[in-house]
N, C-alpha and C positions, 0 to 999 in steps of 0.2 A: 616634691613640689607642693606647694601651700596652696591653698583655696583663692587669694590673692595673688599668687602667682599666677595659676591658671586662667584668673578672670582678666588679669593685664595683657595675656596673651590672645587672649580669645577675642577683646577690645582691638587690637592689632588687628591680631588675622579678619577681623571683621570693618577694617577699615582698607583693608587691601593687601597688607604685609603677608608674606609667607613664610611658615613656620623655621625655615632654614634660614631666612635672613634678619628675624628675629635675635634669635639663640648665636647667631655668630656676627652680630651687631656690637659694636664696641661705645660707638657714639650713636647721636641723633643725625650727625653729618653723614657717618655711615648710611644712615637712611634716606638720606637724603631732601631730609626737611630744612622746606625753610620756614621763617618766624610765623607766616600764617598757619600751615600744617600744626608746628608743636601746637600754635592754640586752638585748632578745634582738637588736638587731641587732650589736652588738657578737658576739652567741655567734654569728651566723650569720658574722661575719665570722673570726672564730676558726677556725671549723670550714673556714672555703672556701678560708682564706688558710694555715689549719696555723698560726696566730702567735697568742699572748697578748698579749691587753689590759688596759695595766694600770689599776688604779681610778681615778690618778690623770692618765692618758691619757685616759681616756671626756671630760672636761671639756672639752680640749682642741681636740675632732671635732663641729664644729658645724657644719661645711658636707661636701659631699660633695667639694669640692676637699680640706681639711684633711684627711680619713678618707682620698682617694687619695695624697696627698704619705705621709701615713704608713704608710699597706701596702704603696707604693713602698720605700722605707728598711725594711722591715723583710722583707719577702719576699725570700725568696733567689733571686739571679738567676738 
């Protein structure tokens, strides 16, 4: 597991999610969000990862695989 993996989970679990329903999370429907949740979670991940998201990115991040591949690429190594 990557340093960015870790830190997207731990942003999770530190919004209320737990570690089981994470990892066997397929969608953000799964989780039961709706359009206001993804965007504070969006600002949480802004704030953790230091990187902007753009509006037309939030669409894009529907699994927590898709949100890790992209604060992968956008986090500086």
């Amino acid at each position: 597991m990557s340093q960015t993996e870790k830190r997207l989970y731990r942003v999770l679990r530190n919004v209320g999610f737990k570690k089981n329903a994470i990892i066997g999370t397929q969608s953000k429907d799964e989780l039961c969000l709706d359009d206001l949740d993804s965007l504070l979670l969006v600002y949480f991940f802004e704030s953790e990862f230091n990187v902007e998201v753009d509006d037309e990115d939030i669409s894009y991040l529907n699994t927590v695989s898709e949100v890790n591949r992209f604060l992968e690429r956008k986090v500086p190594a």
